[in-house]
PAVEXPA-475667 format. One line per field, with one value per residue (C-alpha): residue number from 1; y, z, x. Coordinates in steps of 0.5 Angstrom, whole numbers, padded with zeros to 4 digits. Layout:
N
k <- NUM  ...
v <- Y  ...
w <- Z  ...
u <- X  ...
// end
This chain:
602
k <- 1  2  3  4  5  6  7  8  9  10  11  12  13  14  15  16  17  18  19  20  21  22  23  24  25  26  27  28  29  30  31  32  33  34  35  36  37  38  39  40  41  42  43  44  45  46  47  48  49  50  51  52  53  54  55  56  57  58  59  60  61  62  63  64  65  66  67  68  69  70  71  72  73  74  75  76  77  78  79  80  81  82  83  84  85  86  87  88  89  90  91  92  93  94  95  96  97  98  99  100  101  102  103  104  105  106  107  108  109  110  111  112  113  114  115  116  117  118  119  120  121  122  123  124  125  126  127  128  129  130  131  132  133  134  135  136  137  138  139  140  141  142  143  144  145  146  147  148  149  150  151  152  153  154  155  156  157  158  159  160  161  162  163  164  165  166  167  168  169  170  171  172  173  174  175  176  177  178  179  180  181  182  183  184  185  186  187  188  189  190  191  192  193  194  195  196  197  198  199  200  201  202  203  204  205  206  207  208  209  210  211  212  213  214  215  216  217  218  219  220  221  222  223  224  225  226  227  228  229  230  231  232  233  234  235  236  237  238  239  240  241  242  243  244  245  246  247  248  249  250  251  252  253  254  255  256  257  258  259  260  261  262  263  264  265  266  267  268  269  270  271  272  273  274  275  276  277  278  279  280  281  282  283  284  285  286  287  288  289  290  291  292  293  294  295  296  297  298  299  300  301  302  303  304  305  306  307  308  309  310  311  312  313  314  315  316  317  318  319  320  321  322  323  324  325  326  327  328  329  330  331  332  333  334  335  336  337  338  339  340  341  342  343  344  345  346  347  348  349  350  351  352  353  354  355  356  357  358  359  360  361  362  363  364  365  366  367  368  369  370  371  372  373  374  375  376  377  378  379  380  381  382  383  384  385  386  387  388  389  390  391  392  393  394  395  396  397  398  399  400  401  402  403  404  405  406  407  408  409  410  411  412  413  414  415  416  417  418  419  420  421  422  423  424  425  426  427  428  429  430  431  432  433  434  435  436  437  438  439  440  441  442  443  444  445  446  447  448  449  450  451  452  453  454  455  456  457  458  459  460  461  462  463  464  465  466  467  468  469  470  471  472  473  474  475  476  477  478  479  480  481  482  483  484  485  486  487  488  489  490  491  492  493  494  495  496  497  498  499  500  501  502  503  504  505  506  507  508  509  510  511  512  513  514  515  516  517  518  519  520  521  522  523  524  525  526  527  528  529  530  531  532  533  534  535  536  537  538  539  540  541  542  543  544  545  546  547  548  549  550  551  552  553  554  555  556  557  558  559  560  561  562  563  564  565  566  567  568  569  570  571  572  573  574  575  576  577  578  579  580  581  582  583  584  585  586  587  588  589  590  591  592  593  594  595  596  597  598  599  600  601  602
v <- -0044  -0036  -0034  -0031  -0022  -0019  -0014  -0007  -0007  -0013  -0010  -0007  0000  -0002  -0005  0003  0009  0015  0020  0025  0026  0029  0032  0031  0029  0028  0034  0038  0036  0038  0045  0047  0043  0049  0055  0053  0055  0061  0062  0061  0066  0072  0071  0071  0077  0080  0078  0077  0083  0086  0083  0089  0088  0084  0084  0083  0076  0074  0077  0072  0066  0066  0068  0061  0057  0058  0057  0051  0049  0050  0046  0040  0036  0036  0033  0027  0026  0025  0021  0017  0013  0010  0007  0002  0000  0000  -0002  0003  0008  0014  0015  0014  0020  0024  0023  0024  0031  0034  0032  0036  0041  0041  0041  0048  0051  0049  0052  0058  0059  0057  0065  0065  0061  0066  0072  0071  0068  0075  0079  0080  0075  0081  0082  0075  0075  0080  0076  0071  0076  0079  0073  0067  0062  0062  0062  0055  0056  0061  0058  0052  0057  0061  0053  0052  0058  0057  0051  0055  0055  0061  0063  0060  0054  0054  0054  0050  0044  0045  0045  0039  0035  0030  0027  0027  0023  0019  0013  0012  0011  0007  0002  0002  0000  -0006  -0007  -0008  -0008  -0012  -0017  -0022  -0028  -0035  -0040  -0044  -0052  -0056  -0064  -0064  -0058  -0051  -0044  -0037  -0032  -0024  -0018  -0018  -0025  -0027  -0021  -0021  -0030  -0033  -0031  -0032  -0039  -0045  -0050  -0050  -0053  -0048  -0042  -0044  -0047  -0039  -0035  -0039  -0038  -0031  -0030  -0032  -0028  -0022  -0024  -0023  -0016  -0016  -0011  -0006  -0005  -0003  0000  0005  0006  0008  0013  0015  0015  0018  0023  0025  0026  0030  0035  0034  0036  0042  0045  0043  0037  0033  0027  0024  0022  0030  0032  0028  0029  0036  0036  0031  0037  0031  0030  0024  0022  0020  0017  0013  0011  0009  0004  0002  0000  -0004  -0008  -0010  -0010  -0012  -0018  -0023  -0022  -0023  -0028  -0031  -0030  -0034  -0040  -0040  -0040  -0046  -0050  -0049  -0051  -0057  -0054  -0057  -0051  -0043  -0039  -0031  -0035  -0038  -0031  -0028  -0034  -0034  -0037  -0040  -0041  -0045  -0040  -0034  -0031  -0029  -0022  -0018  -0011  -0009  -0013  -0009  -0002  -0005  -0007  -0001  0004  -0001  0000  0007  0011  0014  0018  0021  0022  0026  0021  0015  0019  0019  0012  0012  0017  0013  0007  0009  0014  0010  0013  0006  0002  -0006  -0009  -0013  -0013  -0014  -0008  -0005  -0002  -0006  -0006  0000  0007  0014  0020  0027  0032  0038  0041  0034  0028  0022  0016  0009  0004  -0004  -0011  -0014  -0022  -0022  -0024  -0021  -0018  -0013  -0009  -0007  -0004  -0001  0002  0004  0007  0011  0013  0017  0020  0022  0025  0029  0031  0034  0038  0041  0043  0047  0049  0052  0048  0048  0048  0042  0037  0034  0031  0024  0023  0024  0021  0014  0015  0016  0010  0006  0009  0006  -0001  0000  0002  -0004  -0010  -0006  -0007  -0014  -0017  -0013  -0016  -0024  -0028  -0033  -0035  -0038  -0031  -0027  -0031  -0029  -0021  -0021  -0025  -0020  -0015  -0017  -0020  -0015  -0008  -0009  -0014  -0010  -0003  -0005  -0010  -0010  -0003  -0002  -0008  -0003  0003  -0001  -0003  0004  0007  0002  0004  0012  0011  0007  0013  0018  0015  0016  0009  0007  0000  -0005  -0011  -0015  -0010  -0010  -0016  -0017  -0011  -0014  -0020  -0017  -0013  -0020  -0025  -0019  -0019  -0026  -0029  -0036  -0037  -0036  -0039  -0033  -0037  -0036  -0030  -0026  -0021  -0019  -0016  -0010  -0009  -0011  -0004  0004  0007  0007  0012  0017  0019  0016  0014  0007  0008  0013  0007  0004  0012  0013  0006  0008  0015  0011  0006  0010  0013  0008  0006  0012  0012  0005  0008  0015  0015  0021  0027  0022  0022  0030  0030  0026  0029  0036  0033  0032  0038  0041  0038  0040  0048  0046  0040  0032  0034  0039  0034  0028  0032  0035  0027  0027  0023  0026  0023  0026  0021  0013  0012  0011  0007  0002  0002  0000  -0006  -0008  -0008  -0012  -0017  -0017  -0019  -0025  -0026  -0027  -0030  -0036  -0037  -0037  -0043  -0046  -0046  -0047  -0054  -0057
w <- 0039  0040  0047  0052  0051  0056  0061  0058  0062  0060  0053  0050  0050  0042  0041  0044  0041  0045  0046  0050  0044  0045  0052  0056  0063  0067  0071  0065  0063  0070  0070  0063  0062  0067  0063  0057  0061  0062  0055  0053  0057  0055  0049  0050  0054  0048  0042  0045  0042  0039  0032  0027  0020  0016  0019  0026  0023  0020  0026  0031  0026  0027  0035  0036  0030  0034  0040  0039  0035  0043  0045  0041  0043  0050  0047  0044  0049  0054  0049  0046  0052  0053  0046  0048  0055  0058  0064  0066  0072  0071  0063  0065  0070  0065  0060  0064  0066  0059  0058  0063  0061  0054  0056  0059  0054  0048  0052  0053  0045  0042  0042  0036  0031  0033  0033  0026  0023  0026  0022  0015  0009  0006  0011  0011  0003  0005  0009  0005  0000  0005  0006  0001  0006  0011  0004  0005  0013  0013  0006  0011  0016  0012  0010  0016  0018  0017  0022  0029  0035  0040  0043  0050  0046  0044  0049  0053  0048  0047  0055  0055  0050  0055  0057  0049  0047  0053  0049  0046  0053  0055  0049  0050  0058  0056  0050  0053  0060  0063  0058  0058  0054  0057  0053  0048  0048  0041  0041  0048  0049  0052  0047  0049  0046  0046  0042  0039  0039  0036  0030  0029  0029  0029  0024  0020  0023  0017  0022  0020  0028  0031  0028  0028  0036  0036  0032  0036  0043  0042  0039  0046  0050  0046  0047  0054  0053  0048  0052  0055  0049  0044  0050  0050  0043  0043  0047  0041  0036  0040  0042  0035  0033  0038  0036  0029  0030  0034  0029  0024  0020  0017  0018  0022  0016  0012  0020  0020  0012  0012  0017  0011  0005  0001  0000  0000  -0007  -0006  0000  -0003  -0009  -0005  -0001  -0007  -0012  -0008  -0005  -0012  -0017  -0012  -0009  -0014  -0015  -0008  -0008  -0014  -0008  -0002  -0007  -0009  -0001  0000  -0006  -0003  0003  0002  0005  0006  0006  0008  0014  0016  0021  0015  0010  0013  0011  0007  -0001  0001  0009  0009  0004  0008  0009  0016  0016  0021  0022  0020  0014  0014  0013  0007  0003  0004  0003  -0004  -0006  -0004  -0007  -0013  -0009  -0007  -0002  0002  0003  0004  0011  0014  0013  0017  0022  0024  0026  0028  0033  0036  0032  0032  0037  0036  0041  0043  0050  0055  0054  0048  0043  0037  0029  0027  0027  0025  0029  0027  0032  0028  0029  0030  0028  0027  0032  0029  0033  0030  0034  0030  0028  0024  0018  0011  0012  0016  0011  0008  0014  0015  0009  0010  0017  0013  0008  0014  0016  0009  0008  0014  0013  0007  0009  0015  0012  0007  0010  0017  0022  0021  0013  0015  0015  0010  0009  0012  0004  0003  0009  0007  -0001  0002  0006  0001  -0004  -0001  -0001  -0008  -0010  -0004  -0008  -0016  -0012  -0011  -0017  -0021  -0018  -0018  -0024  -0019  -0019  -0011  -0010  -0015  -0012  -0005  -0007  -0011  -0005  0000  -0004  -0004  0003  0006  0002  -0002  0003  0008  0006  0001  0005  0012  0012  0007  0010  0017  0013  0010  0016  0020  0014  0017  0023  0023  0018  0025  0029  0023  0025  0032  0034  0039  0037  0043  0041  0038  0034  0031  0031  0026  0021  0021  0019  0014  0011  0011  0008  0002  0000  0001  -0002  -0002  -0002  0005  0011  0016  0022  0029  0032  0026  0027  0033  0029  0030  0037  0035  0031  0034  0027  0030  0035  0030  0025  0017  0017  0015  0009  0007  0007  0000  -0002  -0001  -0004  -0010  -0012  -0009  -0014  -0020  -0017  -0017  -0024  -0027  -0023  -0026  -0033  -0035  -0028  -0025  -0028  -0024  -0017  -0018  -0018  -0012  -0008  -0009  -0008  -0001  0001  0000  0006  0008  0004  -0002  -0001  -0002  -0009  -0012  -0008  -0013  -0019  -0017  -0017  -0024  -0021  -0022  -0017  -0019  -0024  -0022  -0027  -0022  -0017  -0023  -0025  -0018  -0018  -0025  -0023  -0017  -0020  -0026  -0019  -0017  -0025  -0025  -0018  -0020  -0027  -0022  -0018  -0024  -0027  -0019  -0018  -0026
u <- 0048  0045  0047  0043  0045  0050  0049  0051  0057  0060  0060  0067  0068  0070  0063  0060  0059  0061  0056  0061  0063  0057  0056  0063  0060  0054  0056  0057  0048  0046  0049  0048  0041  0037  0040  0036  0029  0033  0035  0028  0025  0030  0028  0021  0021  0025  0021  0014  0009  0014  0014  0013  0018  0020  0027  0024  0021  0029  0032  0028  0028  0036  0036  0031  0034  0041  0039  0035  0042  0045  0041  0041  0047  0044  0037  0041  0045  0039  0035  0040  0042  0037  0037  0043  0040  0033  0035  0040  0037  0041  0039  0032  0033  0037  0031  0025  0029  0030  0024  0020  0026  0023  0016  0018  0022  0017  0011  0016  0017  0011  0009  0014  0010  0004  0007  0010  0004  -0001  0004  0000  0003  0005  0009  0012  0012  0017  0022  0022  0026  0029  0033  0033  0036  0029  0024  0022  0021  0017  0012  0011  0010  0005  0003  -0001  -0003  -0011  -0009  -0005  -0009  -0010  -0003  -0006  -0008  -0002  0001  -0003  -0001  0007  0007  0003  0008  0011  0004  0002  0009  0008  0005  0012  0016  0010  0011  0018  0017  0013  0017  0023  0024  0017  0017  0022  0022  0023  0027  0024  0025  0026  0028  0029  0035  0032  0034  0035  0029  0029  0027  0034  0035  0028  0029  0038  0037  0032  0028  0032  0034  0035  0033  0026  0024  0027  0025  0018  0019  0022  0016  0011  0015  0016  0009  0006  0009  0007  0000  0000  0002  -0003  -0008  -0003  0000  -0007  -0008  -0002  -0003  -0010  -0008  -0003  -0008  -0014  -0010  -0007  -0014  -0016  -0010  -0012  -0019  -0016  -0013  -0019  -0016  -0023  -0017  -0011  -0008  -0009  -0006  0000  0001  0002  0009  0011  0009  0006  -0002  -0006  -0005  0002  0001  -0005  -0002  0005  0000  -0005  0000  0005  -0001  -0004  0002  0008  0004  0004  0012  0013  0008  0014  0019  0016  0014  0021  0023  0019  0021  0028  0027  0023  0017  0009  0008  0011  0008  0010  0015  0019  0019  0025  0030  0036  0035  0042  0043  0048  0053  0050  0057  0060  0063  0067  0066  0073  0071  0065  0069  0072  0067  0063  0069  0069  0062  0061  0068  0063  0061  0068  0073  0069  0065  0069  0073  0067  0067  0073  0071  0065  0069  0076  0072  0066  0060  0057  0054  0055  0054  0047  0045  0040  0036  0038  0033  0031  0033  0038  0038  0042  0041  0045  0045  0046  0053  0056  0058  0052  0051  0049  0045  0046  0045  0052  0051  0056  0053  0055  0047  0050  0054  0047  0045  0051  0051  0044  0046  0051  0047  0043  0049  0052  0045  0046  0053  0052  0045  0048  0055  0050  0044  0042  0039  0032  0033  0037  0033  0028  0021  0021  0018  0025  0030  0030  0032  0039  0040  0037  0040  0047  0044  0043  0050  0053  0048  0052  0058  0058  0054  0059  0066  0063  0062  0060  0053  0052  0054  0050  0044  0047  0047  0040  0036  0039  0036  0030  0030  0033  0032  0025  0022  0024  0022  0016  0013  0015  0014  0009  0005  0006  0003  -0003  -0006  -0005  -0009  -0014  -0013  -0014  -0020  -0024  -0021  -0024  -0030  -0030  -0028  -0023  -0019  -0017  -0012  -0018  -0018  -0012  -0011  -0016  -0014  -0006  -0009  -0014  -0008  -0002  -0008  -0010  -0002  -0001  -0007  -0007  0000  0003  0000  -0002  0000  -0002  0002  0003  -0002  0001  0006  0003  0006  0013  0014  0015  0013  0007  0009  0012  0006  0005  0013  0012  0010  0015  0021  0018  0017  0025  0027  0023  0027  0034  0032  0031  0037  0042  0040  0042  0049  0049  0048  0050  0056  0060  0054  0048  0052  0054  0047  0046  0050  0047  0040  0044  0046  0039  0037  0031  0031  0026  0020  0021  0018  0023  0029  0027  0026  0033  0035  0032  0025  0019  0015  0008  0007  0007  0012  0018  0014  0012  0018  0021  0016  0018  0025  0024  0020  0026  0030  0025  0026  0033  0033  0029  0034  0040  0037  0036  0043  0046  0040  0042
// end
């Protein structure tokens, strides 16, 4: 039976990540946190009006560049914490202070963009030749400034950046602090429910009664926060289009497309042609699901459950290590040391408890090593999103050895091509070392429950509807919880059609999701997944000169655009080919999906 989650002081050390690694002590934040303000203020007194040459613009990039690599470790330290435990006071406090610290310091240095940008572009082209490693950093600089406000304006919106971003801290109170699941009874006996629980175990439960009875529990608690939550992320959006407008965006979509240095064809076609070309494959998938589990008919509730639950592997994560260290040694020694660095020196976070953060994530402070939250079940699933994690943290490894702090990081068009990308290599692995068919049917359902629908559906589902919602507020509308209760709902019954019963609840799964929060994100995991795809299929057929390929492509980091990073991965995603391709290839795996269960049923 699920059990109720601990208290995180209840949790083994062993099952933390350590962020002292990070940041020594509480005493060592609090007496170096105030210094930053210092630092930021020198430099403004130094450089503000004084921009002249071309050296002037490279000499302040490095002095900003290095003191923002300074201060990097004490901003992760202060915002990671809260992640494992919404509940725990101190970490709240500490996260609150570096953010009026940042709040402070970001109003201070937003002089650095607009003097760099009043120099003349000559000027600036000079730079970029003076020297190569800031070339792309300055093209994107140069890239927005038809779009930089007044410095006072400027200034006035950087020291504003704790209200702006407060929406998201809003939605991860209500999240997970002011809701609280009550148990759910089925058949006479009474089951724990939370965010963690619902989403690591019951939605994923075999037992039909059971998770339904959980979907419908959780679903009507979400409703009673339903109000408060649009609310909150009406303020977020709202806000958005007020900057965009400030900065002379027609659009909220073309504002927040820009940072991502990709237009609107990629992102309309990314949404556009898995709406209407993966559709039917996935349609195939959930007509599969209900045949075999002998349903009447199949829900959004039922959509996440295994083809084969009862052969649905239990894993430990020592376990965990092995198969990734098997799956992913192509891409070398290197690569593999890392594998054991993050679990003999405790970069991931296993446990679930109360409070915790929902899903998985990877954060790689610049200058360290990664840290990896996960809510670990112990199911063989795991492994993928380990794999995927570490993709994350390879990624980033890579980038920050070969480039400098601000060249380190890429588009997030590009940031989940590489986690994806070890989900592909993990699911090679697998199929090519069983000749079993219970278990080659295991590995491609997970593929395609856990990666493709993850990423091209959940994801893209996600992405779909927040289109619709940035169009209302390019109207000048406003959205309130009915609202987008019906533009979920008009997305689920348009990729669904006829085949899944949108039951009540699902259209509140719009407020379970943070990407929201975080600009056009969502559709960016189906972006990555299709270059990762095209990837491992060319490491599959040609080997050691594709995975050479790869790993340059990773040290590049952020030092050229998401275009030229594919292109260096030998993806051209200009054309539609790689997408077509990659829904082609997904619907090849639903084909083999249902010529294994045949086999396995005869």
């Amino acid at each position: 039976m699920v059990q109720s989650a601990p208290k995180r002081q209840d949790i083994p050390e062993n099952e933390q990540w350590d962020l002292t690694q990070l940041i020594a002590s509480e005493q060592q934040f609090n007496e170096v946190l105030p210094s930053f303000l210092t630092q930021a203020q020198a430099l403004e007194a130094k450089w503000h009006g004084q921009l002249q040459t071309a050296a002037d613009v490279i000499a302040l990039i490095k002095e900003y560049e290095d003191f923002h690599t300074t201060l990097t470790p004490y901003v992760e330290f202060a915002f990671l914490d809260p992640e494992t435990d919404a509940t725990n006071v101190v970490a709240e406090e500490r996260y609150a202070k570096m953010a009026q610290t940042l709040a402070k310091v970001n109003a201070t240095l937003s002089f650095v963009d607009n003097d760099i940008l009043a120099l003349s572009t000559e000027t600036l082209q000079q730079a970029q030749n003076l020297d190569a490693t800031y070339q792309h950093y300055v093209q994107r600089l140069l890239d927005r400034k038809a779009h930089l406000l007044h410095p006072a304006a400027e200034k006035t919106l950087a020291s504003l950046q704790e209200t702006i971003n407060s929406p998201y801290s809003l939605y991860n109170t209500t999240k997970l602090m002011d809701i609280q699941f009550p148990d759910f009874e089925v058949n006479g006996k009474r089951y724990p429910n939370s965010y963690n629980l619902f989403e690591g175990d019951w939605e994923v439960e075999d037992n039909t009664a059971l998770r339904r009875a959980a979907f419908d529990a959780f679903s009507a608690e979400l409703k009673k926060f339903e109000n408060t939550t649009a609310k909150t992320y009406n303020t977020h959006v709202t806000t958005e289009k007020t900057i965009a407008t400030l900065r002379g965006y027609d659009s909220v979509i073309d504002y927040l497309l820009a940072d991502q240095e990709v237009d609107r064809e990629l992102y309309n076609r990314q949404i556009d042609l898995i709406m209407k070309e993966l559709a039917p494959h996935m349609r195939r998938y959930a007509k599969l699901l209900q045949q075999t589990h002998g349903l009447e008919t199949i829900t959004v509730a039922d959509l996440k459950t295994s083809l084969d639950p009862e052969y649905e592997p239990a894993i430990t994560v020592e376990e965990s290590r092995d198969y990734l260290k098997k799956a992913l040694a192509i891409l070398g020694d290197d690569y593999l040391a890392m594998i054991d660095e993050a679990f003999d020196h405790r970069w991931i976070d296993f446990a679930q408890n109360e409070g915790k953060s929902t899903g998985a994530f990877c954060a790689s402070p610049y200058g360290n090593h990664s840290y990896i939250l996960i809510s670990w079940t112990s199911r063989m699933n795991e492994v993928f999103v380990l794999a995927h994690e570490l993709g994350h943290a390879g990624h980033f490894r890579n980038a920050q050895r070969e480039q400098t702090l601000f060249n380190s990081e890429s588009s997030t068009y590009f940031v989940e091509a590489p986690s994806t990308m070890n989900e592909m290599l993990m699911a090679n692995y697998l199929l090519k070392t069983s000749t079993d068919a219970r278990f080659k049917r295991w590995v491609i359902s997970t593929i395609i429950a856990r990666t493709y629908f993850h990423n091209f559906v959940t994801h893209l589902l996600e992405a779909a509807y927040q289109r619709k919602v940035y169009a209302l507020i390019d109207e000048g509308q406003s959205v309130n919880a009915s609202t987008l209760n019906q533009l979920f709902r008009s997305v689920l019954e348009e990729f669904w059609g006829e085949d899944v019963v949108i039951n009540e609840g699902a259209d509140l799964t719009w407020m379970r999701q943070p990407h929201y929060y975080m600009g056009l994100y969502s559709y960016t995991y189906s972006a990555g997944l299709t270059i990762s795809t095209q990837v491992s299929q060319r490491i599959l057929r040609e080997g050691e000169p594709a995975v050479k390929e790869w790993l340059e492509t990773l040290k590049l980091g952020g030092s050229v655009s998401p275009v030229e990073l594919a292109k260096t991965a030998g993806v051209d995603i200009t054309t539609d080919q790689p997408l077509k391709d990659t829904i082609a290839f997904i619907g090849g795996l639903v084909d083999q999906l249902e010529q294994l269960t045949n086999e396995i049923n005869d």
